[in-house]
MIDOSE-1310 file (N, C-alpha, C; in nm, 2 decimals, decimal comma, always signed):
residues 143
xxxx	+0,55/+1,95/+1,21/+0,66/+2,05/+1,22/+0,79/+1,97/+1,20; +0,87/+2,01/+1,07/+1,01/+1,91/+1,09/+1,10/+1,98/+1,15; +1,24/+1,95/+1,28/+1,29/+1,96/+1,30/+1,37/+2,06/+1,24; +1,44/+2,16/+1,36/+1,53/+2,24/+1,32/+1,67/+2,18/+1,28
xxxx	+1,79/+2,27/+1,21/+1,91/+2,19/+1,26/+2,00/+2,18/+1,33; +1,94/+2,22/+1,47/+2,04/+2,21/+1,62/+1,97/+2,08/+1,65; +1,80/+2,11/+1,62/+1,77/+1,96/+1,67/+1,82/+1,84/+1,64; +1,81/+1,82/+1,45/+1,87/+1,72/+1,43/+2,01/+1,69/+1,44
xxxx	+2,08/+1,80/+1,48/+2,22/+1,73/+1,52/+2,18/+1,67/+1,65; +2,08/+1,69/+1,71/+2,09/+1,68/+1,89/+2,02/+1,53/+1,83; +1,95/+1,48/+1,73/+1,88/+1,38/+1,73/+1,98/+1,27/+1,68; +2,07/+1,31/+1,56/+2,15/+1,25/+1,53/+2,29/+1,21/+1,62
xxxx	+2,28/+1,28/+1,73/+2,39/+1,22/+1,82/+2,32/+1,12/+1,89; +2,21/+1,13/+1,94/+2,17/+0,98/+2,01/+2,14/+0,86/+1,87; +2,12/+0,90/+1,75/+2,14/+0,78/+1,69/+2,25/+0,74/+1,63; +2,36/+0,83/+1,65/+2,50/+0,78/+1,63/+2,52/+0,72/+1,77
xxxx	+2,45/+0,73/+1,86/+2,52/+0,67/+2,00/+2,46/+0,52/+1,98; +2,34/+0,52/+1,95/+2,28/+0,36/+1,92/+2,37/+0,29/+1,85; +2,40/+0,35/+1,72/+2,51/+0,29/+1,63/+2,61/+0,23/+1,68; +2,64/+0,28/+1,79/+2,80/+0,30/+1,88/+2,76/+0,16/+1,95
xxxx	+2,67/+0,21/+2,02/+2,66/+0,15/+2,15/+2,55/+0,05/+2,21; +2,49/-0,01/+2,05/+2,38/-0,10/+2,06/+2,37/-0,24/+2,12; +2,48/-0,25/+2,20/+2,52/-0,38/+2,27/+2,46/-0,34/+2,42; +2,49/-0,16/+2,47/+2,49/-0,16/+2,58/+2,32/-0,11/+2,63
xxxx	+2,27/-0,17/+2,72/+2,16/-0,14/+2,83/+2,09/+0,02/+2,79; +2,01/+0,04/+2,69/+1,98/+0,19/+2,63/+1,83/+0,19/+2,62; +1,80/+0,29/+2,71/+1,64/+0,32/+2,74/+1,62/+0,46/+2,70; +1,48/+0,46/+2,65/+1,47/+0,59/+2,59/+1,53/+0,73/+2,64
xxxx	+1,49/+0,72/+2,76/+1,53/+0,82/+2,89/+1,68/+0,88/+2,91; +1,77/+0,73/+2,85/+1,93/+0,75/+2,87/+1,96/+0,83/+2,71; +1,90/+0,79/+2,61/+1,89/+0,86/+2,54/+1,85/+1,01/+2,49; +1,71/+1,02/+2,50/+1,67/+1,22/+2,52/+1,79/+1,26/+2,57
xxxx	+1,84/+1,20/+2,68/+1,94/+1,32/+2,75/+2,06/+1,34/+2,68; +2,10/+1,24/+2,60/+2,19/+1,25/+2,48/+2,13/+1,35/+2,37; +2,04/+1,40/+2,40/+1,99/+1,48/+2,27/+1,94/+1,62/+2,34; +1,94/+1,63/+2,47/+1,92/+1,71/+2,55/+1,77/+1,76/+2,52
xxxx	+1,70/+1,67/+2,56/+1,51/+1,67/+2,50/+1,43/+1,55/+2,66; +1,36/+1,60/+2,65/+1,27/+1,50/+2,74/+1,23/+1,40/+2,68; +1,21/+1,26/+2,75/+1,17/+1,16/+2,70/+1,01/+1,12/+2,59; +0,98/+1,25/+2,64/+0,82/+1,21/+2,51/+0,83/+1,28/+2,38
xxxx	+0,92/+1,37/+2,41/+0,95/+1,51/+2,29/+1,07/+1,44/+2,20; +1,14/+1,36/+2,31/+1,28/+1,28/+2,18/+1,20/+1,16/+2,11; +1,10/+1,14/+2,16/+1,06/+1,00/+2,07/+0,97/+1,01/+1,97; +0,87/+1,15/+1,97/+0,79/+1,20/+1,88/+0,87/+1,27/+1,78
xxxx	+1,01/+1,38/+1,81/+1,10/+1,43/+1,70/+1,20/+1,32/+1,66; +1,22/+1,21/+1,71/+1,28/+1,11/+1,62/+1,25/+1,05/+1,54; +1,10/+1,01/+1,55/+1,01/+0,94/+1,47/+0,96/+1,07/+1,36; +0,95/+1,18/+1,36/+0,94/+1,26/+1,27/+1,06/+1,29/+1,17
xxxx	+1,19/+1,27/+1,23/+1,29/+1,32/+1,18/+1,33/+1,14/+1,09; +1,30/+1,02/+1,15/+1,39/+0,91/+1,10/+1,23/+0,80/+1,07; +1,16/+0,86/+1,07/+1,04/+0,73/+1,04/+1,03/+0,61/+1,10; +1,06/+0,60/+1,22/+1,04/+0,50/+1,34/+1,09/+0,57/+1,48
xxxx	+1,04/+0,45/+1,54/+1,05/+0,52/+1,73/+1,24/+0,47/+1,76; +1,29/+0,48/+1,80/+1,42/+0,48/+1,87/+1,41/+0,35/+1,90; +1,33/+0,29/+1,95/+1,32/+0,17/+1,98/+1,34/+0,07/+1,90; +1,28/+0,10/+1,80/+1,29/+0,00/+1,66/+1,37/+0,04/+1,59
xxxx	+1,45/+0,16/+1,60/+1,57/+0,21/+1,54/+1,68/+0,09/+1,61; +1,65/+0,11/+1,72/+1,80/+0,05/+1,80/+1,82/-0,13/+1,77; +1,63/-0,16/+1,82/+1,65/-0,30/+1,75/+1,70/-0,33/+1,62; +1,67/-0,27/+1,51/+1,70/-0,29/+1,37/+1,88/-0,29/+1,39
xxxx	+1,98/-0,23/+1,44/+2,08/-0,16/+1,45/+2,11/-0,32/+1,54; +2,07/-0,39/+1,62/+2,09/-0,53/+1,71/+2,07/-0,67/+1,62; +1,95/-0,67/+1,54/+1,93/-0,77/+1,41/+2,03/-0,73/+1,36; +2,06/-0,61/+1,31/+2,19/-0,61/+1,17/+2,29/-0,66/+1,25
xxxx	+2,37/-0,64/+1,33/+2,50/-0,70/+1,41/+2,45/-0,86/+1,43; +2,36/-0,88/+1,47/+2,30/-1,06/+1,49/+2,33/-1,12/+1,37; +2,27/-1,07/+1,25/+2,30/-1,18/+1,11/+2,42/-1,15/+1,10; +2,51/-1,05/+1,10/+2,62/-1,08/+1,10/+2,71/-1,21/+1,16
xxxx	+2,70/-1,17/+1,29/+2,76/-1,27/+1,40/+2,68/-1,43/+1,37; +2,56/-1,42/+1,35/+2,53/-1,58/+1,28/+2,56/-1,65/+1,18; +2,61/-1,51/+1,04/+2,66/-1,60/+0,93/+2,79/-1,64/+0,97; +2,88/-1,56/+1,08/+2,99/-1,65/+1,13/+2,99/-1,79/+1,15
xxxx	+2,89/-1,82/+1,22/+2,86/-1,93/+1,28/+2,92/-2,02/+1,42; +2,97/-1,93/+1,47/+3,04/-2,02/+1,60/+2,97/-1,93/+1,69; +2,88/-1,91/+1,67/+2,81/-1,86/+1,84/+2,70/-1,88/+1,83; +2,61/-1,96/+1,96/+2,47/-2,02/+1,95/+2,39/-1,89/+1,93
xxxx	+2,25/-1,92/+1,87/+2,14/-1,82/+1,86/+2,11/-1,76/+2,05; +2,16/-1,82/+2,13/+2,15/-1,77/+2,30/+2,23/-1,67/+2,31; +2,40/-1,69/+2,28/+2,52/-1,55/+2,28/+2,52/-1,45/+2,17; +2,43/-1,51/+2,08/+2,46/-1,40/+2,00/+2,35/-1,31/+2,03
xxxx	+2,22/-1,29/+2,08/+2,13/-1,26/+2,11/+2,16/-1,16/+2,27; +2,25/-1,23/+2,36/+2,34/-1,12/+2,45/+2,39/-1,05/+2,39; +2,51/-1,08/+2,32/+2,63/-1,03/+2,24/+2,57/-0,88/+2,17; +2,46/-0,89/+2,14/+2,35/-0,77/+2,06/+2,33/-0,66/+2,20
xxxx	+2,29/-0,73/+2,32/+2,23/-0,61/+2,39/+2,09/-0,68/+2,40; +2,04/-0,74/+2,40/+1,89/-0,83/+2,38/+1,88/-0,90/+2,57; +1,80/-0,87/+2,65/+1,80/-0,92/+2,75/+1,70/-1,08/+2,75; +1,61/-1,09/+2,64/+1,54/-1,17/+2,65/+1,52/-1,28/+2,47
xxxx	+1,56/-1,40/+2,52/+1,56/-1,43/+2,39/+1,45/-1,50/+2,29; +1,33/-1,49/+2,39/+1,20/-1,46/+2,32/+1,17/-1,37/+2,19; +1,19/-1,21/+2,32/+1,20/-1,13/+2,20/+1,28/-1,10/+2,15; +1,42/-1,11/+2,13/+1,52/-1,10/+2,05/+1,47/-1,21/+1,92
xxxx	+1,43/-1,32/+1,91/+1,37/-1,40/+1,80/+1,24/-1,36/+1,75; +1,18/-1,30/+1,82/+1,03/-1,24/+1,74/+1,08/-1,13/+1,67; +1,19/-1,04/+1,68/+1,20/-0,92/+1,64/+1,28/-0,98/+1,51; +1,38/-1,07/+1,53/+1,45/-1,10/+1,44/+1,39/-1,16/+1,33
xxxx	+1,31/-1,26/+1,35/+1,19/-1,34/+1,26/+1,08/-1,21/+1,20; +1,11/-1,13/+1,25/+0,97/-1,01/+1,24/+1,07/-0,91/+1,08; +1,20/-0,91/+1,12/+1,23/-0,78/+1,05/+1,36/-0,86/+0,92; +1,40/-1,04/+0,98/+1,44/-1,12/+0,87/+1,36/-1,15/+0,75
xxxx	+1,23/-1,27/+0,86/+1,13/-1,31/+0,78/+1,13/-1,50/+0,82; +1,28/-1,53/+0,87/+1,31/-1,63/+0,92/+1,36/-1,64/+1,06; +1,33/-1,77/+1,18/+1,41/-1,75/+1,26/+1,59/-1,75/+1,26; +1,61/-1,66/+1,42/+1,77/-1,72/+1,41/+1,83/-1,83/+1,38
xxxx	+1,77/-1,94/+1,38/+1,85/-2,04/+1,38/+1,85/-2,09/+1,24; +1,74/-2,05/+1,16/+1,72/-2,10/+1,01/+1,83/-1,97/+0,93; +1,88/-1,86/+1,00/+1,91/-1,75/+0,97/+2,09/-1,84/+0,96; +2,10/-1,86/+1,04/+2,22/-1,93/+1,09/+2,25/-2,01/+1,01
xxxx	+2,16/-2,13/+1,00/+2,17/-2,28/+0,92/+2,23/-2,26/+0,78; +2,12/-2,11/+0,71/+2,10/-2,12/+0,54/+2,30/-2,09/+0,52; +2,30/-2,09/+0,40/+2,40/-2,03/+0,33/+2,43/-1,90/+0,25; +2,54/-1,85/+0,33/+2,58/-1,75/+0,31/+2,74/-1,68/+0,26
xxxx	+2,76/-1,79/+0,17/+2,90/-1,79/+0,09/+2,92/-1,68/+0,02; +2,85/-1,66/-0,05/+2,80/-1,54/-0,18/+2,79/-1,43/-0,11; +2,82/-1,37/+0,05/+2,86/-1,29/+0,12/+2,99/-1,27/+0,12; +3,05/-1,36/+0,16/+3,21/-1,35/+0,21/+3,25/-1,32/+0,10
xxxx	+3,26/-1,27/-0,09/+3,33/-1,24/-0,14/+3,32/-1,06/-0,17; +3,21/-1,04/-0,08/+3,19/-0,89/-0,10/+3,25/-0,77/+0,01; +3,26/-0,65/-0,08/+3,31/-0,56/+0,05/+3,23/-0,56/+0,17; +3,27/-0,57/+0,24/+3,18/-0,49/+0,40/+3,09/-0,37/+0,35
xxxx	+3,11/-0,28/+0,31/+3,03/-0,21/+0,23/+2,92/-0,24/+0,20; +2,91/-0,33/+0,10/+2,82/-0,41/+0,03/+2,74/-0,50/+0,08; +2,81/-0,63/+0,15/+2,76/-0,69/+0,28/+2,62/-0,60/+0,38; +2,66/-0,53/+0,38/+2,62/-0,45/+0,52/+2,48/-0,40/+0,44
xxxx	+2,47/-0,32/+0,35/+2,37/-0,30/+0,29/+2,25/-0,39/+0,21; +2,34/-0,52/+0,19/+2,30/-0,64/+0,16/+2,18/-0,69/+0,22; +2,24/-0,66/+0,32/+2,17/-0,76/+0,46/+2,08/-0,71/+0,57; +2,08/-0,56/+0,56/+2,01/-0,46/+0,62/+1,89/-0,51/+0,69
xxxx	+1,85/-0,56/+0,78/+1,72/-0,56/+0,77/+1,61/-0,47/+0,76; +1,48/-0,53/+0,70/+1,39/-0,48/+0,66/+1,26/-0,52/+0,71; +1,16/-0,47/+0,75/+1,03/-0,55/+0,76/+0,98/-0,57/+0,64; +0,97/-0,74/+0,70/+0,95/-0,81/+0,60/+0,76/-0,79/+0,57
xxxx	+0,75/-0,79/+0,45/+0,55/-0,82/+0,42/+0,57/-0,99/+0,47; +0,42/-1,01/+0,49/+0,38/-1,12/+0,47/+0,38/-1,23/+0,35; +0,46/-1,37/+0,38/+0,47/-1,41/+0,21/+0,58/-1,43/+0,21; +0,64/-1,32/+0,22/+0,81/-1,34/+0,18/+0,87/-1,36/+0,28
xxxx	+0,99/-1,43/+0,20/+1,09/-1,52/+0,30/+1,21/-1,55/+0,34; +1,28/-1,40/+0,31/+1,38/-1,33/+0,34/+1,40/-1,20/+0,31; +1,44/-1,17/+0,41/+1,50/-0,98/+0,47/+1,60/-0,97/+0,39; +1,68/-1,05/+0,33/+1,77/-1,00/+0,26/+1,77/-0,95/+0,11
xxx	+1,65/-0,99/+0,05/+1,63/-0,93/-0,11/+1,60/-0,81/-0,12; +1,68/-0,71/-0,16/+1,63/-0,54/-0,16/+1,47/-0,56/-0,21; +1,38/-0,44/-0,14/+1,22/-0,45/-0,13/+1,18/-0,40/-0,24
């Protein structure tokens, strides 16, 4: 059954809030209530409505802000991995190696010049992460 459209505005306001607010402390539970849905009913109509769980919506939304702040380069793979909202930096590197294809720190290292001449716009789309297949060896080549 796909979503009505009161629901998806109700769904799309908690993923405009992830958008917002992907740095801060966000558990499914604080969410639903952003969508005014119970916690099992917002994660099954999200995942119907957006093709993943909220969870892996939000991480993907924490990776993209991470390569960002790494191609800067003045902040270790440890602050930038807070700086996201990431409480553990275990899995903040599995997820990022999982949905780059490389770790942070190889993420960090490579070069990334042929960035800085494009719009933010473009950048941002660029760099999107993606799960990566097996084999390949960067998140960043459109799939």
């Amino acid at each position: 059954m796909s979503p009505d459209l009161d629901e998806l505005r109700r769904l799309r306001r908690a993923r405009d809030r992830m958008d917002r607010e992907y740095a801060q402390p966000l558990d499914v539970a604080a969410l639903a209530r952003t969508a005014l849905m119970s916690a099992g009913h917002f994660s099954r109509r999200f995942r119907d409505a957006y093709g993943e769980t909220p969870y892996s919506y939000l991480m993907t939304r924490r990776i993209e802000r991470a390569k960002s702040l790494l191609r800067r380069g003045d902040l270790s793979v440890t602050d930038v991995c807070f700086a996201v909202g990431c409480t553990s930096l275990g899995s903040f590197s599995a997820r990022f190696t999982e949905l780059v294809g490389q770790t942070p720190s190889s993420y960090r290292a490579g070069d990334h010049e042929e960035l800085r001449v494009l719009p933010g716009c473009q950048a941002m789309v660029l760099t999107r992460p993606r799960r990566v297949k097996a084999g390949s060896s960067s998140g960043d080549a459109p799939a």
